[in-house]
KOLKOL-760277 format. One line per field, with one value per residue (C-alpha): residue number from 1; residue in three letters; x, y, z. Coordinates in steps of 0.1 Angstrom, whole numbers, plus 5000, padded with zeros to 4 digits. Layout:
pos = NUM:...
code = Ala:...
east = X:...
north = Y:...
up = Z:...
! end
This chain:
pos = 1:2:3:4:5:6:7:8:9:10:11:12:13:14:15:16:17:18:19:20:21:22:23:24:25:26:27:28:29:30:31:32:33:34:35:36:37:38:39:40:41:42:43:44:45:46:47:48:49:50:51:52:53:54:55:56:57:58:59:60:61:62:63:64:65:66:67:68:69:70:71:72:73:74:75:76:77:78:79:80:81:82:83:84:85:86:87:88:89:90:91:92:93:94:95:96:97:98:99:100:101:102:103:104:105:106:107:108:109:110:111:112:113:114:115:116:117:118:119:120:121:122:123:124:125:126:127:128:129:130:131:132:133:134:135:136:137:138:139:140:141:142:143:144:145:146:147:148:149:150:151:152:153:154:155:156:157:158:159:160:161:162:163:164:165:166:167:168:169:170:171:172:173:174:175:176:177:178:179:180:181:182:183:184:185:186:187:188:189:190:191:192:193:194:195:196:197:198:199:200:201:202:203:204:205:206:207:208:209:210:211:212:213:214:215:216:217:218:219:220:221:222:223:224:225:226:227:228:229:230:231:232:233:234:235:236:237:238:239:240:241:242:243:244:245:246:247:248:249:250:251:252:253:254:255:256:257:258:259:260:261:262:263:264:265:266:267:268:269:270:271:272:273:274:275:276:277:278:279:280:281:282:283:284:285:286:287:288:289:290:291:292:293:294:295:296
code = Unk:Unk:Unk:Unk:Unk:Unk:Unk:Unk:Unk:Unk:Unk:Unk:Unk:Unk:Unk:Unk:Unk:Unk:Unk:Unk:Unk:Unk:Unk:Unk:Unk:Unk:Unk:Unk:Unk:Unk:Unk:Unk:Unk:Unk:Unk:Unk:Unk:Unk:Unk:Unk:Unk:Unk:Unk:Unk:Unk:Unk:Unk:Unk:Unk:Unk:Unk:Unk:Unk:Unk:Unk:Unk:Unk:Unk:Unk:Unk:Unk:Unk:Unk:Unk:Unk:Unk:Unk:Unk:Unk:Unk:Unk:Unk:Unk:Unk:Unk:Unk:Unk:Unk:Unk:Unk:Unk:Unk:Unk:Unk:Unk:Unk:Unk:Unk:Unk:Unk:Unk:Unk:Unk:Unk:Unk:Unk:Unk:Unk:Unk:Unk:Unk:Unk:Unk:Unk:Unk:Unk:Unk:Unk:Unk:Unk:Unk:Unk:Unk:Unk:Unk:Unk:Unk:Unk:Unk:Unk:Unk:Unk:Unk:Unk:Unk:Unk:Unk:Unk:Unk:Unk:Unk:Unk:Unk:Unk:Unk:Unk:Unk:Unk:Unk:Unk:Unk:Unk:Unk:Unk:Unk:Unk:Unk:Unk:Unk:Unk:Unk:Unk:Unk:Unk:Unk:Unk:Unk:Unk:Unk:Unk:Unk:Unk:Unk:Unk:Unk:Unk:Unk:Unk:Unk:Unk:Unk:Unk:Unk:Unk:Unk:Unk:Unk:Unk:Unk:Unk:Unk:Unk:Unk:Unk:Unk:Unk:Unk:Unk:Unk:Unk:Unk:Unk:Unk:Unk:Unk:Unk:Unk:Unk:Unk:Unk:Unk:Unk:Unk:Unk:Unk:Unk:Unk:Unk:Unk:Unk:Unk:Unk:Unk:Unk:Unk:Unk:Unk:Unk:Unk:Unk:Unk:Unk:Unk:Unk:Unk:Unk:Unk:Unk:Unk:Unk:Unk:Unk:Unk:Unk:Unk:Unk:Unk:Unk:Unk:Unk:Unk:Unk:Unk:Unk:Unk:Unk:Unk:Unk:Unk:Unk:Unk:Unk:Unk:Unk:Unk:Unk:Unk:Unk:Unk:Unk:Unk:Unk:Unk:Unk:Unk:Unk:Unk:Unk:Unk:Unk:Unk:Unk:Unk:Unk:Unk:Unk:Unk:Unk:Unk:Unk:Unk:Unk:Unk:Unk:Unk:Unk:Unk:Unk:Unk:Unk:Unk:Unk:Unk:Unk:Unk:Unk
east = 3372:3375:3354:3361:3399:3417:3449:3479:3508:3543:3559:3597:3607:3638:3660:3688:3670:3678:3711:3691:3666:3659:3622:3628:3618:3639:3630:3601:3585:3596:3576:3546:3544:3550:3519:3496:3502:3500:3465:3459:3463:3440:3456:3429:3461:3499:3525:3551:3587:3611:3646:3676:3677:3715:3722:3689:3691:3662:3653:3629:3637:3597:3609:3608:3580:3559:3569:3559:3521:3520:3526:3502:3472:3477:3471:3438:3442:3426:3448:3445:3480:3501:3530:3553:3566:3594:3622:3645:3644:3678:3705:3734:3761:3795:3823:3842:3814:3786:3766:3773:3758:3778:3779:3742:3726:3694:3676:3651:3618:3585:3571:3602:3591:3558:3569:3564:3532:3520:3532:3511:3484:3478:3449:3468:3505:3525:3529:3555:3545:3576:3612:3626:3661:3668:3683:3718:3741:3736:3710:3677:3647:3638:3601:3595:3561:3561:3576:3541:3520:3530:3527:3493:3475:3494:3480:3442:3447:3455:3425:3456:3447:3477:3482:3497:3524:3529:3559:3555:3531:3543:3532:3500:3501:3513:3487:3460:3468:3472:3434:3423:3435:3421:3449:3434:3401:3377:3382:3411:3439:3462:3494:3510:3545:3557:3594:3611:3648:3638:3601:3573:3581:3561:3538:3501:3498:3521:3496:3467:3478:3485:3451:3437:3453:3440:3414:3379:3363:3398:3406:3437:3461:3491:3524:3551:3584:3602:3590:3566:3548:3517:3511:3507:3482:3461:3463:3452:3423:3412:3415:3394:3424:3431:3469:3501:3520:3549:3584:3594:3589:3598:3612:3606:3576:3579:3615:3642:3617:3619:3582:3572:3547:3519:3528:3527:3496:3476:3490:3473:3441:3443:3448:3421:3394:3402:3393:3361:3368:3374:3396:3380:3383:3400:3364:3355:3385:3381:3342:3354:3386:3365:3394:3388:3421:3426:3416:3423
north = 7732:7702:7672:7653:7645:7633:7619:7610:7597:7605:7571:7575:7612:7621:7633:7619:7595:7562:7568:7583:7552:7519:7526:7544:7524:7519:7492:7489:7460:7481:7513:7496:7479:7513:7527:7494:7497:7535:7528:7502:7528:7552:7569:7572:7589:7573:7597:7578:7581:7557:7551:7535:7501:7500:7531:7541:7578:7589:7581:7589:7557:7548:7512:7516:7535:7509:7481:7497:7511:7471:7461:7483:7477:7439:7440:7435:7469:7501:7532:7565:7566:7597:7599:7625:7644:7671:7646:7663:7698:7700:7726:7732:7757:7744:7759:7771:7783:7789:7790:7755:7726:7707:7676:7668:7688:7669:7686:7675:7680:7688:7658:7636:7644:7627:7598:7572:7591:7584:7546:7543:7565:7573:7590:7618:7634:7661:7694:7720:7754:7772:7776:7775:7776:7745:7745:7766:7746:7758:7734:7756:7735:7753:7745:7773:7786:7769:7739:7740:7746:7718:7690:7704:7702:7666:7654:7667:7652:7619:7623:7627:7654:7673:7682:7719:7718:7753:7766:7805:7829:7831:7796:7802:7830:7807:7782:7803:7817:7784:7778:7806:7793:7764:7741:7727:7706:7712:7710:7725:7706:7725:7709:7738:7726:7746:7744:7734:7754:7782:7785:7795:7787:7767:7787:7789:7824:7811:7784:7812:7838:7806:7793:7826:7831:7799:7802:7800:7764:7747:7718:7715:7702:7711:7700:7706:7693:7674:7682:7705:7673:7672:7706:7716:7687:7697:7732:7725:7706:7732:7761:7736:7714:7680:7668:7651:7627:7604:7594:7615:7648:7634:7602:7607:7592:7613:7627:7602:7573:7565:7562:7540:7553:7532:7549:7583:7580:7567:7594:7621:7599:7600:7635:7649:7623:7638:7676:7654:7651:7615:7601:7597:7562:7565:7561:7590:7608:7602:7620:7646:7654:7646:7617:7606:7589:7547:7536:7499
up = 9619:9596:9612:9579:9575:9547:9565:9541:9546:9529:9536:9529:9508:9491:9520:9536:9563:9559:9580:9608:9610:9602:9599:9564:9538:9509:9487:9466:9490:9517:9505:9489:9525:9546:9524:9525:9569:9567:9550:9575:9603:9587:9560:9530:9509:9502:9490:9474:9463:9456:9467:9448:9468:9468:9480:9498:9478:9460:9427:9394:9381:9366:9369:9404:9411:9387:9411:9442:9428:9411:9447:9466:9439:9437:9479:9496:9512:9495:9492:9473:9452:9454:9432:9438:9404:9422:9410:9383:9392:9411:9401:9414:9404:9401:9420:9390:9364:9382:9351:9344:9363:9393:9415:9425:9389:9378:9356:9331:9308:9323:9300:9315:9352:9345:9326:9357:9362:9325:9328:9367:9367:9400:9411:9423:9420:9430:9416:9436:9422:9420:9425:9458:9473:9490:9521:9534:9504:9469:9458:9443:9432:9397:9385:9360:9345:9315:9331:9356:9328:9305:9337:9350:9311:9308:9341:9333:9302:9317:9345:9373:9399:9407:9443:9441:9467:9477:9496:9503:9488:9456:9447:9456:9434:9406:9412:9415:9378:9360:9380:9364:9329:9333:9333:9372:9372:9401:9429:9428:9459:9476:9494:9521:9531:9563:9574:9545:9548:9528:9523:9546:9580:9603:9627:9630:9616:9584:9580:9583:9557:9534:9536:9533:9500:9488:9458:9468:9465:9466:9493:9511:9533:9553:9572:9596:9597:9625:9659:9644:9621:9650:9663:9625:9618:9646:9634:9599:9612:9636:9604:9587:9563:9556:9571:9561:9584:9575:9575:9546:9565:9607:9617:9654:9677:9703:9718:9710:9703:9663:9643:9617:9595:9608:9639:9632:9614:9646:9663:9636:9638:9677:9677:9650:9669:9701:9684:9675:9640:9621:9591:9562:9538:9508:9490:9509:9505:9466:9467:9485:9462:9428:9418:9381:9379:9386:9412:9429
! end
């Protein structure tokens, strides 16, 4: 059991959400205020990405992302950032040649993923530890070893700790190594992601085996998707974890009833105080996770 939770929030995501509800943020004010009320609420952590504002799809522009951090730092409200860095490693096969690229390809650099991470400095950003296939269609998230290795020595080089988002086993695996090589400053932090069409699915005993795999000494958090968003917070919590809430991964309050992310954070906090645990400030959440990087 964890009686000391870090509680982030991942305020808007990639996906295709902003059709399903209004709450989704989309522009830069929109996010940078969805992670200064997340904070508000009791978040210590705010996952960021950004969205194109005229078509609401998700985008790596550094432009944007520079806009929204400018935003959340220049407000009276204290936030741990959390840039997300899994932008740019789409590939899809074309229908004719499926060695070539087709419709929705968007693949670049290791050094390129990082650029809006160089230019911000966050104190923390995301690092998915492997290739995964995507969903049913015949999109496959490709994040190779040398690909990993080259972003985790540029982010201990800039004093950015990389949250190593991990899938399924293998990843772990992965992780573990580039620990071992000592790409990963101490503490090493560990992000399990349950339910994502095809990884690890989301069930307590998947969430078990994960953590038991993790590297002694590392912290961690984990998620659920959708309906299961809360029954996997409280489960992390109970198997001693830190949890993820937000908009990026479920848009719903309860059945039918639409969240914002200031709402589905109070839930988490209602929910890991009732287990007789409590959220943690972002200055606590930063002792506890050994941040080096900015701060506000």
């Amino acid at each position: 059991m964890n009686y000391d939770v870090i509680v982030t929030c991942a305020v808007t995501g990639a996906g295709d959400t902003t059709n399903r509800s209004e709450h989704v943020p989309v522009t830069p004010k929109q996010i940078a205020n969805a992670a200064i009320q997340a904070a508000k609420a009791g978040a210590a952590v705010a996952h960021i990405h950004v969205r194109d504002p005229e078509t609401g799809k998700g985008s790596r522009d550094p432009k944007l992302f520079k806009e929204v951090v400018d935003r959340v730092r220049d407000s009276d409200t204290d936030v741990v950032i959390n840039l997300t860095a899994g932008m740019g490693g789409d590939w899809v096969p074309s229908a004719q040649d499926p060695a070539m690229p087709g419709p929705g390809t968007d693949m670049i650099s290791a050094e390129e993923r990082l650029r809006h991470v160089k230019d911000c400095l966050p104190e923390i950003c995301s690092l998915d530890c492997g290739t995964l296939n995507f969903g049913d269609g015949n999109e496959i998230y490709i994040s190779t070893p040398p690909m990993l290795r080259e972003m985790a020595a540029l982010t201990k080089q800039w004093g950015v700790k990389p949250e190593l988002e991990v899938f399924e086993l293998g990843h772990i695996r992965f992780a573990t190594q580039m620990i071992t090589e000592g790409l990963i400053a101490d503490p090493p932090m560990f992000q399990i992601c349950l339910g994502i069409p095809w990884g690890a699915d989301q069930s307590v005993d998947t969430m078990k085996v994960m953590k038991d795999h993790l590297p002694a000494g590392a912290t961690w958090a984990g998620f659920g998707i959708s309906r299961m968003q809360m029954p996997m917070a409280a489960t992390a919590i109970a198997m001693g974890g830190n949890i993820r809430v937000g908009l990026e991964d479920n848009i719903y309050l309860d059945r039918g009833v639409l969240a914002t992310n200031g709402q589905l954070v109070t839930r988490a906090v209602e929910i890991l105080e009732r287990m007789g645990a409590r959220a943690l400030t972002p200055q606590e959440a930063r002792n506890k996770l050994n941040l080096t990087g900015a701060s506000k």
